[in-house]
N, C-alpha and C positions, 0 to 999 in steps of 0.2 A: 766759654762754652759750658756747656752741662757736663756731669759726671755719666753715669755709666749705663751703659745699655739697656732698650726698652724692653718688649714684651721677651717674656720668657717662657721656656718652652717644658722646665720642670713639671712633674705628674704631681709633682709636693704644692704646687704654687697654684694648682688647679682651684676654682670657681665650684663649688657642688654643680653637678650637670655636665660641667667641660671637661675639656682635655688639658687646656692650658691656662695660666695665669693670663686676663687682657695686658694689664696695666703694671709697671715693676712694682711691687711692695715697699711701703715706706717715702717712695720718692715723692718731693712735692712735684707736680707738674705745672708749679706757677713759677718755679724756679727761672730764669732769665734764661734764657739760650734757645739754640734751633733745634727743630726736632722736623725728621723725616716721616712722613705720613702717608700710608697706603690704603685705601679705602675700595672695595670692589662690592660690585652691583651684585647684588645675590644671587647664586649657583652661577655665579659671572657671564649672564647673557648679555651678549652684545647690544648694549643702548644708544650710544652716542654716536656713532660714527662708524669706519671704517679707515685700517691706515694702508695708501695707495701709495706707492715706488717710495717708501721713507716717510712718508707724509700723513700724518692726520686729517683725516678730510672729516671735521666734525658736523652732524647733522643738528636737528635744531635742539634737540635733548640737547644734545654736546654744548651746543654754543648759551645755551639757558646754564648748566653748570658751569662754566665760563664765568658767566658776567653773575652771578652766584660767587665765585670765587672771588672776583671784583671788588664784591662787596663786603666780604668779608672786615678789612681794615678799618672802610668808614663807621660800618658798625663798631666794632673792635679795638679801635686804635690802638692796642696793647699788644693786636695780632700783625704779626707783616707778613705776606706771602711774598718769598724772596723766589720762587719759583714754582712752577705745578704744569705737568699736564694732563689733559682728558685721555684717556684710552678708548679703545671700544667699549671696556665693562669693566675698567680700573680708571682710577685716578692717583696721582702722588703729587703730595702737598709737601713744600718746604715750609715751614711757617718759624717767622723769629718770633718770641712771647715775651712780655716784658723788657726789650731791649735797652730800652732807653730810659727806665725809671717807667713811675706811671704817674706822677705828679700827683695830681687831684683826680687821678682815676684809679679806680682798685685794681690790684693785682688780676691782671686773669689767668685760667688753669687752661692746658691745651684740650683738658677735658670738653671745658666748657665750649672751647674755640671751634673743636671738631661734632659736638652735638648741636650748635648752631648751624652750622653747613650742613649737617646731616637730613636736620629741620627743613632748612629752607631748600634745599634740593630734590628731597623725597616731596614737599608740596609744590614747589614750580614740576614737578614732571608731572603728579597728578592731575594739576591743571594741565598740562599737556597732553596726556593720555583723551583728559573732560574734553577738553578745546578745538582738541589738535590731530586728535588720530591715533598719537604715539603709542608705541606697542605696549598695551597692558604688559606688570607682571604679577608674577606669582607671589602671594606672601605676602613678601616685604618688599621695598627696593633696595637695600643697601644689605650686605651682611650687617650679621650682630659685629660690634668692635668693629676695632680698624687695627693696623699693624704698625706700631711708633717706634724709633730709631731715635734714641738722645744722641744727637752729635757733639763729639766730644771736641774738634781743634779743628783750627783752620783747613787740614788740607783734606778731615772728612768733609768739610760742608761743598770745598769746590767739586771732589769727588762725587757728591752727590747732587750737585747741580750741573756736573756732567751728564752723569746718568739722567738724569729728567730730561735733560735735554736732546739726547740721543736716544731716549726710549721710544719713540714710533720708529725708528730705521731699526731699530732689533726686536721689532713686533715677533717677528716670525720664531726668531729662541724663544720668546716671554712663555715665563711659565702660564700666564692665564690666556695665552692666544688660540689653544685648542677648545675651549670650554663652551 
């Protein structure tokens, strides 16, 4: 597993502009291990879906970041998504990076892993929006950054693929479920 905790929340570790550090200082992020990955729709308007009695019921945004995610690996093969789901205007990604060696493929950085998906999902929704209907937004569609978690041993990573997997049945706690 990876060593020690991602984004951090020091004033010292700030960005000129921000409040907080995105990314830990120093760390590589092409290092081997999983890392927990939260990624929300900007001022987090509901895009994807809605979750009904426990259940995500994803709409077609939803199901288009989906198979987005899907595709993530074949692109990637250095990337694995060991777990993720859609929210209404969040997402969390498990992704393992360099697990296995990379043979005759380069190292990749979770940086790069998560501006690929960033890429290819703010453009399949825009063709959505063009296409499809889907509710314009404002701006951007993703916030700036995303929020990384290095998991450090085995019984964070089941920990947090608990949590994914039970996060539409605790919609209603989530911190982004009023927004």
């Amino acid at each position: 597993m990876a060593g020690e905790r991602g984004s951090m929340n020091r004033p010292e570790d700030a960005r000129p502009g921000t409040t907080r550090r995105v990314r830990l200082r120093d760390y590589d992020y092409r290092t081997p291990g999983y890392y927990f990955v939260t990624i929300c729709v900007h001022n987090r308007v509901h895009l994807f879906g809605c979750v009904r009695e426990g259940a995500m019921q994803l709409n077609d945004a939803g199901r288009m970041i989906t198979e987005t995610t899907a595709a993530l690996t074949p692109r990637h093969p250095q990337a694995v998504v060991d777990a993720f789901v859609v929210m209404p205007n969040h997402v969390h990604l498990l992704l393992g990076i360099n697990l296995g060696g990379t043979g005759s493929l380069p190292e990749l950085s979770l940086i790069d892993a998560v501006h690929w998906w960033k890429t290819r999902t703010t453009t399949g929704y825009i063709d959505g929006v063009r296409g499809q209907g889907w509710t314009p937004y404002e701006h951007r569609f993703w916030q700036e950054g995303y929020h990384d978690h290095i998991v450090r041993n085995d019984r964070e990573l089941d920990m947090i693929r608990n949590y994914i997997d039970e996060n539409p049945a605790r919609w209603g706690q989530d911190v982004f479920h009023d927004r």
